[in-house]
N, C-alpha and C positions, 0 to 999 in steps of 0.2 A: 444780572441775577434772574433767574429764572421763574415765571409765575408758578404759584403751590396751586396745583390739583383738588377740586373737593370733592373728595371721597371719604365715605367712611372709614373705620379700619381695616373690612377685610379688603380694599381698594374696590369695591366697586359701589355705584351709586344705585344700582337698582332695589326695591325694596322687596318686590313680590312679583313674580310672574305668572300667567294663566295661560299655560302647557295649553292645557284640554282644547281652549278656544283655536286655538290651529287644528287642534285633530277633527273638531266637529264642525269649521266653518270657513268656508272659503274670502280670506281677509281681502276686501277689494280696497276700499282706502282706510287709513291711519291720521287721527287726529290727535292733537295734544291739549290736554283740559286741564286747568287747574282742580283745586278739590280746598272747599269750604269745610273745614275742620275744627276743632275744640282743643285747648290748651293738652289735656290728656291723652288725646289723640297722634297728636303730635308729638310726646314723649312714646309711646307704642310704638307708633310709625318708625324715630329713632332703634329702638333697640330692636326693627326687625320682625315685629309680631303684627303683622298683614296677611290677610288671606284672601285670595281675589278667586278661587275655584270655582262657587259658585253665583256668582254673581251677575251681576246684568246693569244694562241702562235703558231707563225708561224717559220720552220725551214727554212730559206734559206741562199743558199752559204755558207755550215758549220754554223753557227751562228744562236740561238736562240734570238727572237725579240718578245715581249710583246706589242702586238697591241690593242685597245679599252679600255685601263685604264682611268681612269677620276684622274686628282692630281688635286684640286682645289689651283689658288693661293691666297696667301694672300694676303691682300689692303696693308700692308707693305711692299711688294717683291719690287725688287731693282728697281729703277725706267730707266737703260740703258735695260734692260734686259723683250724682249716682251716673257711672259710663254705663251706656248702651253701647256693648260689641259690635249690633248690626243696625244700627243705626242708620238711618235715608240718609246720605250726605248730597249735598248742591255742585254740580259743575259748572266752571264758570269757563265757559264757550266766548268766541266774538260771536254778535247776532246773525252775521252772515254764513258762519258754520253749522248755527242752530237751524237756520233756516233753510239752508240744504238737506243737513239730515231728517228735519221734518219729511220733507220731499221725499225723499230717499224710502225712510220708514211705512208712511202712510202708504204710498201711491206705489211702490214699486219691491214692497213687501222683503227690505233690509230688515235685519235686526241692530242692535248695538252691544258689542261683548267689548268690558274690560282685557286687554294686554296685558299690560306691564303698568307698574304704578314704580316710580326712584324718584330722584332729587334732583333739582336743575337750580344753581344758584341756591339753595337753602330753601328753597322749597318745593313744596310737594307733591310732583305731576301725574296725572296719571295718560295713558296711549290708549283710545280707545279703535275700535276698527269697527267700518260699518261691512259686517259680513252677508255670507249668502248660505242657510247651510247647506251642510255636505250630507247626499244619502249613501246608505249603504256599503254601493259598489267604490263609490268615489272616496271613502274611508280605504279602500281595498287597496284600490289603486294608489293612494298616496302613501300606502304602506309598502307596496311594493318596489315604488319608483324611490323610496327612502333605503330599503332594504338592498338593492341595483347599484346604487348610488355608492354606499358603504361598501357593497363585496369588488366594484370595480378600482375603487381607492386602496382596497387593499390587496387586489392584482397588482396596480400598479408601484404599491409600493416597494412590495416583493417581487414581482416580473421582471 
């Protein structure tokens, strides 16, 4: 018999993606963080109401913090319990990851942009990438070499 898949119902596990941060930032590595959350939270997270657009990561004191997230709560969320949408949440890094990106950020002028936040085993990770941004021209250019890409795909599919 075959292992069951965990996926939500529309089959896939992802919760929320951050488009933008590829359009404005050159993704050099990709790390995977847990995320310190709250019972309501986690019910949000479930039914799909995440918004990672504008948001960001901040190191300070050791410790990785996920700042400008939107968790929208549900009208059912607990009624002793007031939810903060945008609330600081804690990522929880190995120390040796932390202590790179420190690196990384201080000295060599990285920032930290949320990816993609889904499910891995039942619970709830988020992908972050330590980028470089991208100006202008290099917006231009990655539009173009996307827009090349597509019109040669579909020579050849017709050709």
């Amino acid at each position: 018999m075959a292992a069951k898949k965990n996926k939500d119902s529309s089959g896939n596990s992802t919760i929320a993606h951050n488009r933008q941060a590829t359009h404005d930032y050159f993704i050099e590595e990709r790390y995977e963080a847990g995320l310190v959350l709250q019972g309501w939270e986690v019910k949000s997270l479930r039914a799909g109401r995440a918004q990672l657009k504008e948001s960001y990561v901040v190191l300070k004191s050791g410790e990785a913090w996920l700042l400008g997230s939107h968790l929208s709560p549900l009208s059912s969320a607990s009624t002793h319990v007031d939810p903060d949408p945008t609330r600081t949440r804690k990522l929880l890094l190995h120390r040796a990851e932390l202590s790179k990106l420190i690196g990384h950020v201080e000295r060599k002028g990285y920032t930290l942009v949320p990816l993609v936040m889904y499910w891995k085993k039942g619970r709830a990770k988020l992908e972050i990438g330590l980028a470089k941004g991208k100006k202008l021209h290099d917006k231009r250019a990655t539009e173009k070499e996307r827009d090349w890409q597509r019109e040669k795909q579909r020579v050849m599919k017709n050709g």
